[in-house]
C-alpha positions as CSV (number, residue, x, y, z in Angstrom):
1,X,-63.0,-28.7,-19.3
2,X,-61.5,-25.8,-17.4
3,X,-59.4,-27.9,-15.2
4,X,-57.8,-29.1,-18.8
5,X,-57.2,-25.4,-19.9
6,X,-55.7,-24.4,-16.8
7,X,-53.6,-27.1,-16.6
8,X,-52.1,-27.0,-20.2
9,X,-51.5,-23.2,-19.8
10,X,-50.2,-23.7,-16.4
11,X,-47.7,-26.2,-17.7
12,X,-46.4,-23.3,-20.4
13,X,-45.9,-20.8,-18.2
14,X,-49.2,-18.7,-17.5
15,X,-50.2,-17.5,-14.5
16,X,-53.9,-19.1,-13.6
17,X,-55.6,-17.8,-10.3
18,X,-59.0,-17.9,-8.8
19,X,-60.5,-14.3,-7.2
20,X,-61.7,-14.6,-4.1
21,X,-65.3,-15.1,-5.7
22,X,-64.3,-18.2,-7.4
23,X,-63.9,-16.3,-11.1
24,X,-60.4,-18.0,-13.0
25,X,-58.5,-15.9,-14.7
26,X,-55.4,-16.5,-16.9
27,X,-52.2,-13.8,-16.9
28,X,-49.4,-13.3,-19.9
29,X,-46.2,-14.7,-19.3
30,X,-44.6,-11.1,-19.9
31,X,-45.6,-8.6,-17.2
32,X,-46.0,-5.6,-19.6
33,X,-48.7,-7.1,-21.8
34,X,-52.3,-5.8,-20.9
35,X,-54.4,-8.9,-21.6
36,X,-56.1,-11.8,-19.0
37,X,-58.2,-14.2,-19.7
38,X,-61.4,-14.6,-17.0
39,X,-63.7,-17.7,-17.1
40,X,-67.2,-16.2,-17.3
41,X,-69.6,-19.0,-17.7
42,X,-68.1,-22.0,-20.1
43,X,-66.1,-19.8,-22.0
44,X,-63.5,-17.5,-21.6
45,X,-63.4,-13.5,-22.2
46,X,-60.0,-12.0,-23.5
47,X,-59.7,-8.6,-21.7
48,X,-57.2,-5.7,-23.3
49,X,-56.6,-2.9,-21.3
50,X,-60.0,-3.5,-18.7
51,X,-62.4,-3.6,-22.2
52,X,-63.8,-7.0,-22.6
53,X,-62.8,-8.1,-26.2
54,X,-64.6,-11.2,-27.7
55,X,-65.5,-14.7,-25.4
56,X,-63.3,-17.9,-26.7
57,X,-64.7,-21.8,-25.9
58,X,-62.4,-23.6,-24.4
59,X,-60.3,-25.0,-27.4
60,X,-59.9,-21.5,-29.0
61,X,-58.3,-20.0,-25.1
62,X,-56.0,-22.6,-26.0
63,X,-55.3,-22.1,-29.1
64,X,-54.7,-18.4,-28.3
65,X,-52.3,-19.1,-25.7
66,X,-50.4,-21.5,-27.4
67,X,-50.4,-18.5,-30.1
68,X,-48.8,-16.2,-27.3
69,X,-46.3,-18.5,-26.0
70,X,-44.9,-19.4,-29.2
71,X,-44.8,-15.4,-30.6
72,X,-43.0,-15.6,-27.1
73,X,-40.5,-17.8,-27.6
74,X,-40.2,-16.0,-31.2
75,X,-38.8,-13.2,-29.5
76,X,-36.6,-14.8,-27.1
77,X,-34.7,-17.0,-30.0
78,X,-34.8,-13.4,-32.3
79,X,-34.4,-10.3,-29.7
């Protein structure tokens, strides 16, 4: 299941890496937002600012990013 979520948000535009001890972690598009995603376990933690906010399953990472990248492209079509 994590090779499908980093592959859909991969394919819109997120940065995805792997720290050197194996942990995943998805990056905003935008460089000034203060957010990543980090696998911990099967599901995924949504970090603000270094404070751990609530854990997601799989589906719901996606269905946050998608969220993202569509607000996003909301602000590129309406500056």
């Amino acid at each position: 299941m994590t090779e499908n979520v980093l592959g859909q948000v991969s394919a819109w535009g997120f940065v995805c890496y792997s720290e050197h001890d194996g942990t995943w972690q998805i990056l905003p598009q935008e460089k000034n937002e203060r957010w990543k995603l980090q696998l911990e376990g099967n599901r995924w933690l949504l970090i603000v600012d270094n404070v751990p906010q609530i854990n997601f399953y799989p589906d719901e990472a996606i269905n946050f990013l998608e969220l993202r990248r569509s607000s996003l492209k909301d602000k590129e079509l309406n500056p």
